[in-house]
MDTraj code that builds the backbone (N, CA, C; nanometers):
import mdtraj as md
import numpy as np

residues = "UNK UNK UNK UNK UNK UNK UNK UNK UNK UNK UNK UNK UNK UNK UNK UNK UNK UNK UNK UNK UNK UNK UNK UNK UNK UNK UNK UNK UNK UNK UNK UNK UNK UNK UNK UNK UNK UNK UNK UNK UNK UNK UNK UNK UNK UNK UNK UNK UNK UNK UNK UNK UNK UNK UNK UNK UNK UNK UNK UNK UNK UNK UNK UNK UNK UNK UNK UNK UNK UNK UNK UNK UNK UNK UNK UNK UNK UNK UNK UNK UNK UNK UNK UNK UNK".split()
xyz = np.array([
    [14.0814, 0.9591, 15.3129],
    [13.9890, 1.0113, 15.4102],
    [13.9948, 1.1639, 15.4135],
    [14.1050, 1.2481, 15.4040],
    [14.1302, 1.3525, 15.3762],
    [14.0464, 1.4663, 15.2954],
    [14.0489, 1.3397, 15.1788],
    [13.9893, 1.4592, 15.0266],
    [13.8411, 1.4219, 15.0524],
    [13.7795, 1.3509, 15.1141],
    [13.6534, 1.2686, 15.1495],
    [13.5862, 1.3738, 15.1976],
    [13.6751, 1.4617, 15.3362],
    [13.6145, 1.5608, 15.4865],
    [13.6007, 1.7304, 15.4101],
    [13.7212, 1.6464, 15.2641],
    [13.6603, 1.8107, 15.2349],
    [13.5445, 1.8304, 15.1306],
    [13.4996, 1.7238, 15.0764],
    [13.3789, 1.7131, 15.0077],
    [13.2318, 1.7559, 15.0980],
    [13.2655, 1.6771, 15.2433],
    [13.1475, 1.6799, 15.3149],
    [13.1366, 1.8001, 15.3643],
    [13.2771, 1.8884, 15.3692],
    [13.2335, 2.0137, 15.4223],
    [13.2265, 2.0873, 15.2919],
    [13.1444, 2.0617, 15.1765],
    [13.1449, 2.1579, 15.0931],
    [13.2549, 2.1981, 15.0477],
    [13.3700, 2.1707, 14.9990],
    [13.4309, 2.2133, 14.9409],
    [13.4744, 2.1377, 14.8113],
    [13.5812, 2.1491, 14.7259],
    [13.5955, 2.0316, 14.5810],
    [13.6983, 2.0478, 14.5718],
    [13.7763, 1.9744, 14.5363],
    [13.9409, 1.8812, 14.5059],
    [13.9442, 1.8674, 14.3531],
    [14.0896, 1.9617, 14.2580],
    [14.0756, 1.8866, 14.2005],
    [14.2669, 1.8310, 14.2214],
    [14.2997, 1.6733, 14.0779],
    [14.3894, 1.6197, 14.1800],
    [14.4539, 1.5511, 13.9961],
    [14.5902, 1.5565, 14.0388],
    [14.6104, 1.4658, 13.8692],
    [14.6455, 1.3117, 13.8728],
    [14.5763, 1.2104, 13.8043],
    [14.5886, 1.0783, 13.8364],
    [14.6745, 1.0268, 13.8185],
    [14.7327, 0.8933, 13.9344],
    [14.8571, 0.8667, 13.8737],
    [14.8519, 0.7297, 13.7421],
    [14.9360, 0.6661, 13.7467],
    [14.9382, 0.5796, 13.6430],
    [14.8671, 0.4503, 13.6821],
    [14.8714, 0.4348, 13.8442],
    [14.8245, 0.3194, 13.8001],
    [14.6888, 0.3262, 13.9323],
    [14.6523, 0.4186, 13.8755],
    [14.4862, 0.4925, 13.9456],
    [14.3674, 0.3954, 13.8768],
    [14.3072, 0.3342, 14.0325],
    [14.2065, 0.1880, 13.9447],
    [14.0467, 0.2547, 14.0168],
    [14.0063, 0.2447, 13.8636],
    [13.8872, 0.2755, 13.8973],
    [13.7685, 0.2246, 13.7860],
    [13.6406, 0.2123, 13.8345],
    [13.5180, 0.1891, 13.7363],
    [13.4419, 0.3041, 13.6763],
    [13.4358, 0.2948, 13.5333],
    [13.3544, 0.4012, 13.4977],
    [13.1825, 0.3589, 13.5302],
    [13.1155, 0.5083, 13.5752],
    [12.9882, 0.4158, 13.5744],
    [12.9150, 0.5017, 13.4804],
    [12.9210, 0.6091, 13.3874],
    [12.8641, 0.6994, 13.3263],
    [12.9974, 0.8154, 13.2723],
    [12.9447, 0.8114, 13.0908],
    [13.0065, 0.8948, 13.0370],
    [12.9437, 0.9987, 12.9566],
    [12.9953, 1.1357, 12.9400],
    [12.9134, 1.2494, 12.9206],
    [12.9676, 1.2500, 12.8121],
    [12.8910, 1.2714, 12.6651],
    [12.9894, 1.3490, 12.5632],
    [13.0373, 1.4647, 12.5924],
    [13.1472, 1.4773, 12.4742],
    [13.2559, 1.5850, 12.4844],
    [13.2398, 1.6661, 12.3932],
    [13.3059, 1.7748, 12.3253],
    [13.3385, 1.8470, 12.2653],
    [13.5132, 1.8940, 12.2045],
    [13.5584, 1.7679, 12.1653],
    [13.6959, 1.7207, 12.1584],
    [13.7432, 1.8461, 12.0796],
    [13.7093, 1.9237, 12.0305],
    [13.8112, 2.1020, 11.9628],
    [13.8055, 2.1709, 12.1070],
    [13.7752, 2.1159, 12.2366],
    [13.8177, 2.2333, 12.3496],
    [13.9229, 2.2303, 12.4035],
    [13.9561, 2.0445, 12.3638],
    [14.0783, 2.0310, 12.4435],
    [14.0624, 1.9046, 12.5284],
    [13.9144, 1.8867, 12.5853],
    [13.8762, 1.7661, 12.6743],
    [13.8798, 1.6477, 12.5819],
    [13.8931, 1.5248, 12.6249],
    [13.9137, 1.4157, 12.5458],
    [13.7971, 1.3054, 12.6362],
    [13.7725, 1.3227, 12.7774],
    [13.6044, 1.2585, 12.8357],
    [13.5833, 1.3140, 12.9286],
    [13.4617, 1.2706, 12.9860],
    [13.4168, 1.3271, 13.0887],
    [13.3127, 1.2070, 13.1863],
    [13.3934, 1.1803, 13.2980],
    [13.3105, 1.0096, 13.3215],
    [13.2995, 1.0627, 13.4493],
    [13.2202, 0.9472, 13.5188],
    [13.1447, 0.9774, 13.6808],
    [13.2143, 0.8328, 13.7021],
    [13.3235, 0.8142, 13.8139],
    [13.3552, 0.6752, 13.8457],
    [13.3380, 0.6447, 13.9591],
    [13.4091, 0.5375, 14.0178],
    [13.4122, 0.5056, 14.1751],
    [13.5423, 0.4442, 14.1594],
    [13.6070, 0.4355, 14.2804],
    [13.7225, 0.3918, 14.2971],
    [13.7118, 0.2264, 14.3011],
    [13.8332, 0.1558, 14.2914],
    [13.7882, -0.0249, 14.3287],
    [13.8727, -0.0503, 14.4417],
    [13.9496, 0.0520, 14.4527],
    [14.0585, -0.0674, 14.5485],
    [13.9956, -0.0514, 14.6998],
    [14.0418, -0.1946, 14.7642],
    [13.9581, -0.1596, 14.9233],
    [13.9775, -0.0606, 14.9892],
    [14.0978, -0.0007, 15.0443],
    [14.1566, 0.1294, 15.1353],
    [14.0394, 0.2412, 15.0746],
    [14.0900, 0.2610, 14.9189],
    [14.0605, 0.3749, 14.8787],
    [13.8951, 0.4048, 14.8821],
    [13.7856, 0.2628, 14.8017],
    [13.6801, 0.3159, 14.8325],
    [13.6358, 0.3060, 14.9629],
    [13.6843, 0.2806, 15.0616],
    [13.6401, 0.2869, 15.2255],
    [13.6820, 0.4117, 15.2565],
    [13.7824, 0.4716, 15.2537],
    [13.8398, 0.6131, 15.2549],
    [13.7488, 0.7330, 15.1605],
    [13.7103, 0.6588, 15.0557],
    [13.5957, 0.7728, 14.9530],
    [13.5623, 0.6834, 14.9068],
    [13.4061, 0.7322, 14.9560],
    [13.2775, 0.6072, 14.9153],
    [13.1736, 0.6455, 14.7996],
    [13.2051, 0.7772, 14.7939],
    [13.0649, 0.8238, 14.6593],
    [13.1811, 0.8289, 14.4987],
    [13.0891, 0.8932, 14.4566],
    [13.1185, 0.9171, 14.2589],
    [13.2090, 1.0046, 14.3018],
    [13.2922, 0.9989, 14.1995],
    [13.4226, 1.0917, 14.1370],
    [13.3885, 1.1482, 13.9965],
    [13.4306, 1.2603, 13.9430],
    [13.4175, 1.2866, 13.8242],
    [13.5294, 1.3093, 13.7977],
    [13.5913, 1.2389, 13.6740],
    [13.7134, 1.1751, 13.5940],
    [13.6971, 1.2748, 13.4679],
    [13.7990, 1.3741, 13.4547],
    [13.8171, 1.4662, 13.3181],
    [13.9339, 1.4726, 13.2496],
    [13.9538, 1.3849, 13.1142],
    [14.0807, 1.4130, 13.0669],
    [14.0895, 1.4815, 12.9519],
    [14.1768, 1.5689, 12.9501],
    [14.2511, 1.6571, 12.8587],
    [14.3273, 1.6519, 12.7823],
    [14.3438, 1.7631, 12.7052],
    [14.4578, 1.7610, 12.6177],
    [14.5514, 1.8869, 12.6337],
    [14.6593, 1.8835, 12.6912],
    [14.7061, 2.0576, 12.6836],
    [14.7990, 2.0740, 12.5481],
    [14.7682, 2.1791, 12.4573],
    [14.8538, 2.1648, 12.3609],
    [14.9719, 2.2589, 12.3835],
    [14.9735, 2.3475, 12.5139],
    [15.0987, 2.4333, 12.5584],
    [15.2363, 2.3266, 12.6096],
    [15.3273, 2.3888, 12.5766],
    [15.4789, 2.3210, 12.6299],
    [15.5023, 2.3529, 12.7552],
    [15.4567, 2.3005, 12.8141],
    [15.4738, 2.2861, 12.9569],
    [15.5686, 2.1726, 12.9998],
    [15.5817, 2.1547, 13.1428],
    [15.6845, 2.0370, 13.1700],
    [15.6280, 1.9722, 13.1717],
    [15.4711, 1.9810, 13.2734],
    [15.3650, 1.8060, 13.2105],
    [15.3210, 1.8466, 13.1210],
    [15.3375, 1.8109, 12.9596],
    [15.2075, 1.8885, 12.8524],
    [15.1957, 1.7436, 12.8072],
    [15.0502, 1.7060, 12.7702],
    [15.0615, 1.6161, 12.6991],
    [14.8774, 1.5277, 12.7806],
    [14.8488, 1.4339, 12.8113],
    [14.6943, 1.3998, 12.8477],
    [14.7312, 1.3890, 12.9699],
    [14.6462, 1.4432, 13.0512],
    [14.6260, 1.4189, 13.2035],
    [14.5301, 1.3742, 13.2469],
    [14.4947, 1.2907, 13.3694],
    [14.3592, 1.2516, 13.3943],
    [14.3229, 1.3361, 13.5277],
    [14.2197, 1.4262, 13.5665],
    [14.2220, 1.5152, 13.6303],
    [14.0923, 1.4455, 13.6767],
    [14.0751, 1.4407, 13.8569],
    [13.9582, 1.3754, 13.9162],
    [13.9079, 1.4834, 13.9848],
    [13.7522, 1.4913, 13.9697],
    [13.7571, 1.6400, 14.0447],
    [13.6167, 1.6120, 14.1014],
    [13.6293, 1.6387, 14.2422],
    [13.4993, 1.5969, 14.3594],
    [13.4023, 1.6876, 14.3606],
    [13.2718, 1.6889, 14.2933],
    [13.1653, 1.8009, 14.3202],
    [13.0243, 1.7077, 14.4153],
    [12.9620, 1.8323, 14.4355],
    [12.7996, 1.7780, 14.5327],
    [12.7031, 1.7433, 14.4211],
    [12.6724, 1.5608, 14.4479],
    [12.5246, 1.5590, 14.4572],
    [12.4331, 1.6008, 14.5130],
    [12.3109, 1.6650, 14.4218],
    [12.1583, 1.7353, 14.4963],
    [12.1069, 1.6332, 14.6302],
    [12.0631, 1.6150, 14.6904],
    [11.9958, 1.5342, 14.7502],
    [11.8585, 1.4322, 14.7012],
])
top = md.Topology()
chain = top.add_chain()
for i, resn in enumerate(residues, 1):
    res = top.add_residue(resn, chain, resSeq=i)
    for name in ("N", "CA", "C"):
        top.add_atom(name, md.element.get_by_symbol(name[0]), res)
traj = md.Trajectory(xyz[None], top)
């Protein structure tokens, strides 16, 4: 409900997924896999709490970081923007 109040007030979240993050794809964008991105999908959540808590599209972006970092390696990064009306 949290990340939900800050969508409606205009603002965007982004958030790293965990492992066992359940969701439906409903649309996928091609990529450009030499940038680093590996997809780019529009989902919805399935589980009950969560889509009652956030009820619209999510956009689902995963990566590739090739730096040595402590997380390096594919992340799934969900990140909340506005539909036009």
């Amino acid at each position: 409900a949290r990340l939900f109040t800050f969508t409606q007030n205009l603002s965007t979240f982004v958030t790293r997924a965990k492992t066992n993050f359940d969701y439906r794809r409903l649309y996928y964008r091609q990529v450009d896999m030499s940038t680093g991105l590996r997809c780019d999908q529009t989902i919805m959540l399935n589980g009950y709490y969560a889509s009652q808590d956030y009820p619209t599209v999510l956009r689902r972006i995963g990566y590739y970081c090739s730096v040595k970092i402590k997380y390096s390696g594919t992340a799934n990064v969900i990140y909340a923007w506005h539909l036009p009306p």
